[in-house]
C-alpha positions in Angstrom: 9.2 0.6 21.3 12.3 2.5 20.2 14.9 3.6 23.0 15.5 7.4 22.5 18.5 7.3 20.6 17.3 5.1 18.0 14.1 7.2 17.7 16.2 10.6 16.7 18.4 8.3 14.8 15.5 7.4 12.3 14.2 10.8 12.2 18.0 12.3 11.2 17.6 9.0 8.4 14.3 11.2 6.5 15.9 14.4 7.1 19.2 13.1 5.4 17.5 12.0 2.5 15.5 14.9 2.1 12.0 13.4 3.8 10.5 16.6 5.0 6.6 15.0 5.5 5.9 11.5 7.0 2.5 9.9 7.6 2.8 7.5 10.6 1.3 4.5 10.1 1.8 2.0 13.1 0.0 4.6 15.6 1.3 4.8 19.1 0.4 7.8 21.5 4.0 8.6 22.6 4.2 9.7 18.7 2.4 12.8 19.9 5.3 13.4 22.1 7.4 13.2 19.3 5.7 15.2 16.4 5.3 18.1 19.1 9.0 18.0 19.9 9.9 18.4 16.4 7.2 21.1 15.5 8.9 23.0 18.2 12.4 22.3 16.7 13.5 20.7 20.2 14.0 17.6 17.8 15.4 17.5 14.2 12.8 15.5 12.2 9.8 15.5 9.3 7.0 17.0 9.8 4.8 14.4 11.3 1.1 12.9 10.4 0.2 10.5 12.7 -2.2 7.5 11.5 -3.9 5.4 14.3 -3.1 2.1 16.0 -4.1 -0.6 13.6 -7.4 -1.8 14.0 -7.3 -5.4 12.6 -9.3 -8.8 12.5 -7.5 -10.0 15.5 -8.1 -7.4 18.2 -11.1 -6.1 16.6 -13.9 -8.4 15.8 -17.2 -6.9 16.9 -19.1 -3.7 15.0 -19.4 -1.9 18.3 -15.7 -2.1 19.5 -14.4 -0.5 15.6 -17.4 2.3 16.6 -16.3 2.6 20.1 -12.4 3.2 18.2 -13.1 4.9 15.6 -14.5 7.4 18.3 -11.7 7.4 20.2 -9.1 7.8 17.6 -10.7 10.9 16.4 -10.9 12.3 20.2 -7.3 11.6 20.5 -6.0 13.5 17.6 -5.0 11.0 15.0 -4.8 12.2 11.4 -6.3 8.7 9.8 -7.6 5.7 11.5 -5.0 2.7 10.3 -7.4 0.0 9.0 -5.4 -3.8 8.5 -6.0 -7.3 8.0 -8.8 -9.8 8.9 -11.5 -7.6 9.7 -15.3 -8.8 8.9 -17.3 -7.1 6.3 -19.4 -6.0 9.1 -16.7 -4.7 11.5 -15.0 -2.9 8.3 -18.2 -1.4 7.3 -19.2 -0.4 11.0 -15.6 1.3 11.1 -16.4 3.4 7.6 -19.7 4.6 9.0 -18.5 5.8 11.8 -15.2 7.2 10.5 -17.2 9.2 7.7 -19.4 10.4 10.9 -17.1 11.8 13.0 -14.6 13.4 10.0 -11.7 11.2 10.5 -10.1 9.6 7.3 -9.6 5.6 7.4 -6.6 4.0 4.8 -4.2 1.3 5.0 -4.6 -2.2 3.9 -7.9 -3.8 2.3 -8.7 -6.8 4.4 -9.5 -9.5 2.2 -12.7 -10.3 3.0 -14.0 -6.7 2.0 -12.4 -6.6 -0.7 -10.9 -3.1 -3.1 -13.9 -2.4 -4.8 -16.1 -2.5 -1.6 -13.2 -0.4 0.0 -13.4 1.9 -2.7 -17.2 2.4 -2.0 -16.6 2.7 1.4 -14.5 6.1 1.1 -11.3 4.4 2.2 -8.6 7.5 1.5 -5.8 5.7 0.9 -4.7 1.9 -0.3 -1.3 0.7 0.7 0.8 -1.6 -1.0 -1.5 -2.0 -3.9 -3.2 -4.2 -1.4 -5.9 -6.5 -2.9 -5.7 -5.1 -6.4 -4.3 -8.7 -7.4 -7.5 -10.6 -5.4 -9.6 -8.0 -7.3 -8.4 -9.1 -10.9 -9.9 -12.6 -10.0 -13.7 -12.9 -11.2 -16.3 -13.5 -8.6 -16.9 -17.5 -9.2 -12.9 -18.2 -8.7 -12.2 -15.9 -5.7 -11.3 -18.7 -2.9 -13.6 -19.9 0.0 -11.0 -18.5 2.4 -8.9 -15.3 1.5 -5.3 -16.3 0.2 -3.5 -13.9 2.4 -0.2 -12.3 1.2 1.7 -15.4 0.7 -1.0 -17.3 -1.0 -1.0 -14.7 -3.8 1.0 -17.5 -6.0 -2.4 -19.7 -6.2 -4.0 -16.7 -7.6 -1.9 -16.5 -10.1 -3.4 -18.7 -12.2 -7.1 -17.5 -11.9 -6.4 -13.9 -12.5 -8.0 -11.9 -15.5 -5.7 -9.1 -16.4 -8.8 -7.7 -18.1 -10.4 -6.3 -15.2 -7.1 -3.8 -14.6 -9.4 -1.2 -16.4 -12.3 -1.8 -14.1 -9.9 -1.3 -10.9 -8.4 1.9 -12.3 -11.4 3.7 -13.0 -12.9 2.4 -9.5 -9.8 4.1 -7.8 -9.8 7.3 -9.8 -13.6 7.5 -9.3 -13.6 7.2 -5.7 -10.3 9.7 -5.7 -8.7 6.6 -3.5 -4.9 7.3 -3.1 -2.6 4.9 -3.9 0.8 4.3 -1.6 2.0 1.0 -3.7 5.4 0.9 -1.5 7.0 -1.1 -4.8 10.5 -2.2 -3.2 9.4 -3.4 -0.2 6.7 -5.5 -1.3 9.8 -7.1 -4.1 11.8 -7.4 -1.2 10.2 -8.9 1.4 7.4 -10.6 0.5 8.3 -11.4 -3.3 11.8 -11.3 -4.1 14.3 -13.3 -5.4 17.5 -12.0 -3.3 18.9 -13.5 -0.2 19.7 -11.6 2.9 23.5 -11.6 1.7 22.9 -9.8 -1.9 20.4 -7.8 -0.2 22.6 -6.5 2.0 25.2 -5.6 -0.3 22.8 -4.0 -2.9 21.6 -1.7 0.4 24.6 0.1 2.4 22.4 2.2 4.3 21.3 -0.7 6.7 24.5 0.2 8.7 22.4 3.0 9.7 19.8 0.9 11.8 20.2 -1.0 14.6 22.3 -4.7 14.4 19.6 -6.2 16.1 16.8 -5.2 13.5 18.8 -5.6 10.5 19.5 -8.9 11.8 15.3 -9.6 12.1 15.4 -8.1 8.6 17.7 -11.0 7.2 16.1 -14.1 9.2 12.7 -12.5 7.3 14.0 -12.6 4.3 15.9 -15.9 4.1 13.1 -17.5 5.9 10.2 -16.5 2.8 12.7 -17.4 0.6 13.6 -20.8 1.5 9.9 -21.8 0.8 9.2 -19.9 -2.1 9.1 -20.2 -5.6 10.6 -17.7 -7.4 9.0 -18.0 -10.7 5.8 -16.8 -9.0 7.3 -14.4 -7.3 8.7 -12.9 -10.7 4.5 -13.3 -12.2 3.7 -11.3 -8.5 6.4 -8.5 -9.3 5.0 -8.3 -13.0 1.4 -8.1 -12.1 2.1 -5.7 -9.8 4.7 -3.0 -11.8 1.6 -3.5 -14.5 -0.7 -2.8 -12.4 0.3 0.4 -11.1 1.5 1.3 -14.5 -2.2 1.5 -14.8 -2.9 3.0 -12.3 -0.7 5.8 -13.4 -1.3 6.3 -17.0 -5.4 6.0 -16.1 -4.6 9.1 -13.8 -5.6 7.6 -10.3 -3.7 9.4 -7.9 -0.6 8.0 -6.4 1.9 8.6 -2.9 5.4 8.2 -3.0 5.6 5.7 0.1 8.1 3.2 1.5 6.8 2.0 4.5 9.6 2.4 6.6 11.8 1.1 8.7 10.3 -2.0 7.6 12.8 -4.9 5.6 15.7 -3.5 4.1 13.5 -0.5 3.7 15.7 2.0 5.4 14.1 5.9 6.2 14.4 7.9 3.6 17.5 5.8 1.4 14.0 3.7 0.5 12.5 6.6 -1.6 15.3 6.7 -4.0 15.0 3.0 -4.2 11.3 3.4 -5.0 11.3 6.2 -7.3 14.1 4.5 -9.7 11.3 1.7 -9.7 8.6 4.0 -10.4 11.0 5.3 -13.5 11.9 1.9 -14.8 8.2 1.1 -15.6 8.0 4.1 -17.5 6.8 7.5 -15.2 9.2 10.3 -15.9 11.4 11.6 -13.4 8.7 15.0 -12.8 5.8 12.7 -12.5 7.7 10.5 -10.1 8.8 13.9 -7.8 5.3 15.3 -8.2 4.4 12.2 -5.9 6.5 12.8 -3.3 5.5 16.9 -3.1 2.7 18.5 -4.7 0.3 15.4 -4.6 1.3 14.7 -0.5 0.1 18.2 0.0 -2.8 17.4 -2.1 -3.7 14.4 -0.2 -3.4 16.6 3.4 -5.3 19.0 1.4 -2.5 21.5 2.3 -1.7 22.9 -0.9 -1.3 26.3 0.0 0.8 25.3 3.2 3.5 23.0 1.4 4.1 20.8 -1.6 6.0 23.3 -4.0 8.4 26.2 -3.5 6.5 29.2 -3.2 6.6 32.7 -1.2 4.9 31.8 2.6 4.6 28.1 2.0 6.6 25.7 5.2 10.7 26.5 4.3 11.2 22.3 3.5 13.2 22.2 0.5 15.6 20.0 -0.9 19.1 21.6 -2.3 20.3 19.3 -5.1 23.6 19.9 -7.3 22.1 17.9 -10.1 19.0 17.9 -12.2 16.8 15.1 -10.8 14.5 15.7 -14.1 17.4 14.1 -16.3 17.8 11.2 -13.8 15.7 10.4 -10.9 19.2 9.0 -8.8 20.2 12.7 -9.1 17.5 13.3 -5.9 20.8 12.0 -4.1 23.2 14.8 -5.2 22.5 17.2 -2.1 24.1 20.4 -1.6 21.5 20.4 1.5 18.4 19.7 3.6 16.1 23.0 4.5 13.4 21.6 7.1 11.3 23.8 8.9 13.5 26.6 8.2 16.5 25.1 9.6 19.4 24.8 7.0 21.4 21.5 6.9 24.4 21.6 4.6 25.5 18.3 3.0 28.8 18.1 5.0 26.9 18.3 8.5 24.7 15.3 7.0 27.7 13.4 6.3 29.2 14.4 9.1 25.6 12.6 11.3 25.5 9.7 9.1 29.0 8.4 9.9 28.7 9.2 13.6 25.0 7.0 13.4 26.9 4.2 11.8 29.4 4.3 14.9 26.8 4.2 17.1 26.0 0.7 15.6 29.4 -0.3 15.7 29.0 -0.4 11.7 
């Protein structure tokens, strides 16, 4: 739990990077508190949807009790029920049934032993991190006994048949699944190359988080690193860039997503960090932008309440000085932040960044 003060802190990080719209997706109910508070304008901050406490394999292991939550996290008011890892086939599909019942969306991971297509089926709104699209490539007769897990990815790597990338984008566009692939972090974290010390360097905007979690960030890092091997990792980062190359030119439809604060994936500096990805495997800089407005209003079905600059659509519009069409990194040249109607020139932006990285003693 964040104290107070690091809480607006992270909301000011969106907000200075022109994140207007955030989907929470590590669901806690003093969230509520805070997405009110910032509806109101009592606190400066995007506009919040708030996805559920995680229902996973390890708290979650009977049909009944993902019912019973399912249930609940509707009657609370959560936007999407947050499904993770290590859930049954069972307990996933008693959580689908029910969360197609009641009218609440369900998106996140794809635990591995339901698998994407079965997710796909299932109506799951939303896959994060491409997750399982790499298991998915491997036939039936070679999928392990026992799911690989992230970090067992590498063994895959032999197995898989890039063939069946066809097969997975047409399952996704069919089923109108939306895909959040959060690119950078996933490189980063999970399967990079860098050390905490290049990483670091390459990412000044970490001054803007607490010592103590940048700190968590590095041991992560260096720690995955010291026992990987990077040659995989690259095959990993390959398949994946292909994969949601794919998924882009076969016209599934795709979130810009960063999944932060999460390692070295600071608010709202991660997006720009993303989107040059995204335009390095070959989307153009409009396609790329489209992700992070029209389609997000698309996916909220809110298209006639934000998503595009229009006459009585929500006043949260980004200023720029530069044309962001002729080069994505121009999305950093801000003359200002409009959010809910409240104007934030550059210099007052400035002006809260460097008294944030004081606060840190950075």
């Amino acid at each position: 739990r964040m104290l107070p003060a690091d809480a607006t802190n992270l909301l000011f990080l969106y907000i200075a990077n022109g994140v207007t719209t955030v989907r929470g997706m590590q669901g806690d109910r003093s969230q509520f508190t805070m997405r009110d508070k910032i509806a109101r304008g009592e606190t400066l901050g995007p506009r919040l949807f708030l996805g559920s406490t995680s229902i996973d394999g390890a708290g979650v292991t009977t049909p009944e009790q993902a019912e019973q939550l399912v249930r609940e996290y509707k009657q609370i008011g959560y936007d999407l029920v947050k499904v993770h890892e290590g859930l049954t086939l069972e307990v996933f599909d008693a959580l689908a049934a029910t969360a197609n019942e009641v009218g609440i969306p369900f998106g996140g991971h794809v635990p591995d032993r339901v698998g994407l297509l079965h997710a796909l089926d299932a109506g799951q709104v939303s896959v994060d991190h491409l997750d399982n699209y790499l298991q998915a490539l491997v036939t039936e007769q070679l999928q392990p006994v026992e799911p690989t897990g992230l970090q067992g990815i590498g063994a895959l790597m032999d197995v898989i048949d890039e063939g069946r990338i066809p097969q997975l984008v047409e399952a996704t566009r069919a089923a109108r699944a939306w895909v959040v692939p959060t690119m950078v972090l996933w490189e980063t974290a999970f399967y990079g190359d860098r050390s905490a010390v290049e990483l670091r360097r390459s990412r000044p905007e970490v001054r803007y988080m607490p010592p103590e979690t940048v700190e968590a960030w590095e041991q992560t890092v260096d720690a995955r690193l010291a026992v990987a091997d990077l040659e995989t990792n690259r095959r990993v980062r390959m398949l994946r860039r292909t994969m949601l190359k794919a998924l882009h030119d076969g016209g599934a439809p795709i979130l810009l997503g960063t999944d932060s604060p999460q390692v070295f994936s600071v608010p709202g500096f991660a997006m720009h960090h993303e989107m040059r990805l995204w335009v390095d495997i070959g989307m153009t800089p409009y396609q790329v932008l489209e992700t992070g407005t029209r389609r997000v209003a698309e996916y909220f079905d809110a298209t006639a309440d934000f998503g595009s600059v229009a006459v009585g659509h929500r006043a949260d519009l980004l200023l720029l000085t530069a044309n962001p069409i002729e080069d994505i990194a121009n999305v950093a040249q801000r003359a200002g932040v409009m959010v809910n109607g409240r104007w934030i020139p550059e210099t007052q932006i400035q002006d809260r960044l460097a008294d944030i990285a004081i606060f840190y003693g950075n």
